[in-house]
C-alpha positions in Angstrom: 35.6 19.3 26.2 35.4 21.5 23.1 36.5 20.2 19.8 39.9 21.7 19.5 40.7 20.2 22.7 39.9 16.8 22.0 42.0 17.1 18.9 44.9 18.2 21.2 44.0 15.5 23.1 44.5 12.7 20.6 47.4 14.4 19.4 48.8 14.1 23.1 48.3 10.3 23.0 50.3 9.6 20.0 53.0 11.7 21.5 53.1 9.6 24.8 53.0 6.8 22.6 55.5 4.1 23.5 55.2 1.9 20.9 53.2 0.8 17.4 51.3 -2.3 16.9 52.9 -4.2 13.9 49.4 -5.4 12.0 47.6 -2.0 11.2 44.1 -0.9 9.7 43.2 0.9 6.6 41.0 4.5 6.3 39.4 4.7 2.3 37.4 7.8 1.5 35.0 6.6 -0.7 32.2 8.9 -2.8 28.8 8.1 -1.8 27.1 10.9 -3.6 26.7 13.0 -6.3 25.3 16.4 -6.4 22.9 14.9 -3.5 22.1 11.8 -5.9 23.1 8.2 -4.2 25.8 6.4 -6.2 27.7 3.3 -6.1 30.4 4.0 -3.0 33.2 4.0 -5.1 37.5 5.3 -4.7 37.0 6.8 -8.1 35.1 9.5 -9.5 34.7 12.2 -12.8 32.8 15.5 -12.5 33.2 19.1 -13.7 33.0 22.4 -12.1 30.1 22.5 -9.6 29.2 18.9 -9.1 29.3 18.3 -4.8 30.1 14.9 -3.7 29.5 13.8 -0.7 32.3 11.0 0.5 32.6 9.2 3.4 35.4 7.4 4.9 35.4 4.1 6.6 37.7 1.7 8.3 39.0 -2.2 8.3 41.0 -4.9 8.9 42.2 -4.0 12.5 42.0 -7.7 13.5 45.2 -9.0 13.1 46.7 -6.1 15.2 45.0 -7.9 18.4 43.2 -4.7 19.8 39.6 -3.4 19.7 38.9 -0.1 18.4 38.5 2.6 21.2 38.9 5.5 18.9 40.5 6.5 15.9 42.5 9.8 14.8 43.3 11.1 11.1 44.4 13.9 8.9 43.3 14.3 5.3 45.3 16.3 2.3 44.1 16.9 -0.9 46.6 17.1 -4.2 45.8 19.5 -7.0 45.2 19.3 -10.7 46.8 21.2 -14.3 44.1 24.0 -14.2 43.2 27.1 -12.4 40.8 26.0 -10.1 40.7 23.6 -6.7 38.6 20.3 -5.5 37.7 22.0 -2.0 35.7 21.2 1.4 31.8 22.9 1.2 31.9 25.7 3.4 35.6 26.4 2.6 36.4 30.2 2.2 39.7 31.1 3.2 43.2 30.9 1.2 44.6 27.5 0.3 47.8 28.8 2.0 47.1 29.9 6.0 47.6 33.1 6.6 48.6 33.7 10.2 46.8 36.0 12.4 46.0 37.6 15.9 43.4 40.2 14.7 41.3 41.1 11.9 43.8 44.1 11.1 46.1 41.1 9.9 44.2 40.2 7.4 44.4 42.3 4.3 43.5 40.0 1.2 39.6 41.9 1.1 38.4 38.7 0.3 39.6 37.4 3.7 39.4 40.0 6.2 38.4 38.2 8.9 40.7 36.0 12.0 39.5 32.9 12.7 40.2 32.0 16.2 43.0 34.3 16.4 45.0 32.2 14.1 44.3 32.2 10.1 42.6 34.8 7.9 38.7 33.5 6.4 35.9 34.8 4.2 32.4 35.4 5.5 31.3 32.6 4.2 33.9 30.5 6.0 31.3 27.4 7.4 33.7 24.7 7.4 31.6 22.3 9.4 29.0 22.1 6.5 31.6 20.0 4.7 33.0 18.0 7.7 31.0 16.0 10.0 30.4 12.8 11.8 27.0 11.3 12.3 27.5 9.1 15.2 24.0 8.1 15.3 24.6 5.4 12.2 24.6 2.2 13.3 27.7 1.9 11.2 29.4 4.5 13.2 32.4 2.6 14.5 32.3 3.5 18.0 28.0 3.5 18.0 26.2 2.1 21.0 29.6 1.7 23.1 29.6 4.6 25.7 30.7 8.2 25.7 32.9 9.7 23.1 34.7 12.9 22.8 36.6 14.7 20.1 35.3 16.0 16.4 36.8 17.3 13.3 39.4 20.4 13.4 39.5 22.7 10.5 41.6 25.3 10.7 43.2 24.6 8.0 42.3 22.6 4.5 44.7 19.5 6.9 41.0 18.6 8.4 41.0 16.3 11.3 38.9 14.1 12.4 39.3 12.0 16.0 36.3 10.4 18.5 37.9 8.6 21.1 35.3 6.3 23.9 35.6 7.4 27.6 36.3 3.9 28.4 38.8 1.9 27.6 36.7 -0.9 25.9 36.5 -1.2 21.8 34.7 -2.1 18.8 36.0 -5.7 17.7 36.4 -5.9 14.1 33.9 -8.4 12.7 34.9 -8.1 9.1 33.5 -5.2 6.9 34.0 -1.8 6.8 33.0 0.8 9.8 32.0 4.6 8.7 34.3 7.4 10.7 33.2 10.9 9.1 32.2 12.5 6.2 33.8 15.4 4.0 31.4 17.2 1.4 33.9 18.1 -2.2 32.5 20.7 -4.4 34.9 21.3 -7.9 35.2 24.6 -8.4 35.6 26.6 -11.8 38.7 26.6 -13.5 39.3 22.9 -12.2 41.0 20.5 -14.3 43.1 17.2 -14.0 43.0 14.6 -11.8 42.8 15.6 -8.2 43.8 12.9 -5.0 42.0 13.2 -1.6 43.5 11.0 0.8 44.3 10.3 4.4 48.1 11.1 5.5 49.8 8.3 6.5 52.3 8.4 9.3 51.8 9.9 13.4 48.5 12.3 12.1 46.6 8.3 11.2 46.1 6.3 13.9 43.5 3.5 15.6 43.3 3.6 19.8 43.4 0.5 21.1 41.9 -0.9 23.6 44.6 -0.6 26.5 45.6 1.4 29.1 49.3 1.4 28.2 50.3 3.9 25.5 49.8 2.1 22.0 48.2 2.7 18.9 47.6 0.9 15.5 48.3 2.5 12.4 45.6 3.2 9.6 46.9 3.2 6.1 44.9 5.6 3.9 43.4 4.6 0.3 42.5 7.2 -1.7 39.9 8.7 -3.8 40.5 9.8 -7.0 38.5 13.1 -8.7 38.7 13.2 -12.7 38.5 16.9 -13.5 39.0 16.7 -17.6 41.7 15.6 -18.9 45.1 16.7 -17.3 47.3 17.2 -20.8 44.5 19.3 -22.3 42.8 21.8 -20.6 41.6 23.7 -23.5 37.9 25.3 -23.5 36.6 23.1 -25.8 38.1 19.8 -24.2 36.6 20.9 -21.3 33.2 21.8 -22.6 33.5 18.0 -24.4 34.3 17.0 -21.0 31.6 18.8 -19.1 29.1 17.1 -20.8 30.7 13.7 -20.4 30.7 14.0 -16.9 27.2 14.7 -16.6 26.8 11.3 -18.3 28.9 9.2 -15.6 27.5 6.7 -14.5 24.2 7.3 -16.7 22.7 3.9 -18.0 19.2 2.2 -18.8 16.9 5.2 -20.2 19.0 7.6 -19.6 21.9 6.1 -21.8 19.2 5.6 -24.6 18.9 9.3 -25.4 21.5 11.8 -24.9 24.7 9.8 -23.2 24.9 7.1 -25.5 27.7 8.9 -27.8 29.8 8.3 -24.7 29.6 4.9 -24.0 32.4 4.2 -26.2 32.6 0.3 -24.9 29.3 -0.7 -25.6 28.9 -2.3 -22.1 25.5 -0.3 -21.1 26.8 2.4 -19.4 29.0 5.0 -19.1 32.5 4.7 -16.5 35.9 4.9 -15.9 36.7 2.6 -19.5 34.9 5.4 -21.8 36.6 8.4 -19.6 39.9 6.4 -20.7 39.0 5.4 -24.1 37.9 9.5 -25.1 40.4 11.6 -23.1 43.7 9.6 -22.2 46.7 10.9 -24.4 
């Protein structure tokens, strides 16, 4: 079963749906990473233009809806900032708005000339699955060690899915914690600037399957992460050179705090976070 159809798949089940559990689950995207350098997993984040993180979403508290977790099934959107540039996937090169289709001849932007699966317009460099993944091998893969899964991540459009769903009908029992459920690599490109939201869509596109036979699923309610971009009333070039620098600080402390970051911990508390990013740039 390819990809695309085992996104079709899942979508089919919510359709044939026949009813929602009442207790549902949540799905956080958290950053794990930054610029390929292990950080605190954390909901909230500051960078400038070309810092990459690397987040990772995971997912609790399905207990009280009385199922297992056979599978899982969600969409992500992203919301923009003030400035001229995006927060988008690695390997993203095609327009932020689809651009329908059915041969290369349809595309005419020259930076997107090619069809992509005879539905949307992309750039050469189009490589989507660099920046969305799952590494079922982890041990705290969700669905690890229970049988045979299908399904993956769809990207045609920025929408990405992701949805792995066990052969069986036989779940993961939740056991308190958090379970990882995919990965999606953000680079900030230039011109970026505000605060930008990443988030899973709540709603039909989020759902847990349970385990049962009978047509049911468990609702996953997404919690966001949050990418500080400069500061969104002032997006001047020297703000956001003033910026720049700050956010190659973030989370600096110890040594590094002791020589060139320690105009920026503002708070005195040893390092440099969300309180100094407040304290310097709010309005």
């Amino acid at each position: 079963m390819t990809c695309r159809t085992a996104i079709s798949a899942l979508g089919l089940f919510f359709l044939l749906a026949t009813r929602v559990a009442e207790a549902g689950a949540t799905v956080t995207l958290k950053a794990v990473k930054k610029n390929n350098v292990a950080i605190t997993p954390t909901t909230e984040v500051i960078g400038a233009a070309g810092n990459v993180f690397e987040c990772e979403f995971y997912i609790a508290g399905w207990a009280d809806s009385g199922y297992q977790a056979r599978g899982y099934d969600f969409r992500v959107a992203g919301v923009t900032g003030a400035g001229d540039g995006d927060v988008l996937p690695v390997g993203w090169d095609a327009p932020i708005t689809p651009q329908p289709c059915n041969t290369n001849l349809d595309c005419h932007d020259p930076a997107f000339q090619l069809c992509y699966f005879m539905e949307f317009c992309f750039g050469t460099m189009h490589h989507p699955e660099q920046g969305a993944f799952v590494t079922m091998s982890r041990p705290d893969f969700i669905l690890a060690g229970l049988g045979i899964i299908f399904g993956g991540v769809g990207t045609p459009t920025l929408d990405y899915i992701w949805g792995e769903t066990l052969q069986e009908v036989i779940g993961r029992p939740d056991l308190g914690g958090s379970y990882y459920a995919g990965t999606l690599k953000l680079q900030i490109k230039p011109g970026a600037c505000g605060d930008y939201v990443w988030r899973t869509v709540d709603g039909p596109d989020s759902f847990l399957v349970p385990d049962q036979p009978i047509a049911i699923i468990v609702p996953l309610v997404g919690i966001p992460l949050n990418i500080h971009v400069a500061p969104l009333h002032d997006c001047s070039d020297d703000r956001l050179h003033l910026f720049s620098e700050f956010a190659n600080c973030f989370t600096a402390s110890g040594g590094q705090l002791a020589t060139k970051c320690s105009e920026f911990d503002r708070d005195d508390d040893g390092d440099v976070g969300i309180a100094d990013y407040v304290e310097l740039f709010a309005p």
